[in-house]
C-alpha positions, 0 to 999 in steps of 0.5 A: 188351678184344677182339682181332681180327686186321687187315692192313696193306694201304696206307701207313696203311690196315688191313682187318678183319673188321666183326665186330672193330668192333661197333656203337657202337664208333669209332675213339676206342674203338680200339689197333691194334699192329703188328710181332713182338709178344710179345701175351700180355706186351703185353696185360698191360701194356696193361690196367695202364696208361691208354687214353690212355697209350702202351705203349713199343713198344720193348719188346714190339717193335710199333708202337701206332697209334690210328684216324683214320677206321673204315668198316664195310661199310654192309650188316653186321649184327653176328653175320651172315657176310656183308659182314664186311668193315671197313677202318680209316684210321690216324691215323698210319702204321706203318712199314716194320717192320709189311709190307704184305699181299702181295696177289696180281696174280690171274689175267688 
């Protein structure tokens, strides 16, 4: 099991790094959690249970979500810096308990 880190940054839109999704892998291989979670209690119970069951996101306080759609960057080439960049389209959204990046106006 890996775990990477993503953000949440449309209604049911996350970004992460290329990396987190290797070659081969679709959205079919992947669990995404969101919200406070207590991770080391999750993943534990996580890897008792099927894949295909869900964990009750009561209880760790989090939100389990499975991809829809997965879009690595077309240029990324497993263990290179560059293009590492992924975005993933949930099947379902998170909720409000699960923010939004804040992402800055920039300059102008």
């Amino acid at each position: 099991m890996q775990r990477c880190n993503a953000s949440r940054v449309a209604y049911d839109w996350v970004l992460i790094a290329a990396k987190c999704i290797p070659e081969g892998v679709t959205e079919k291989d992947l669990i995404l959690v969101g919200g406070k979670a207590k991770l080391g209690e999750y993943i534990n119970t996580r890897l008792t249970i099927p894949f295909d069951a869900a964990v009750d996101d009561n209880i760790f306080n989090t939100e389990e979500r499975r991809a829809k759609n997965v879009y690595r960057h077309p240029n990324y080439t497993d263990g290179q810096y560059h293009d590492n960049i992924a975005v993933i389209e949930l099947k379902t959204p998170f909720t409000d308990k699960v923010p939004l990046l804040k992402i800055s106006p920039g300059r102008t």
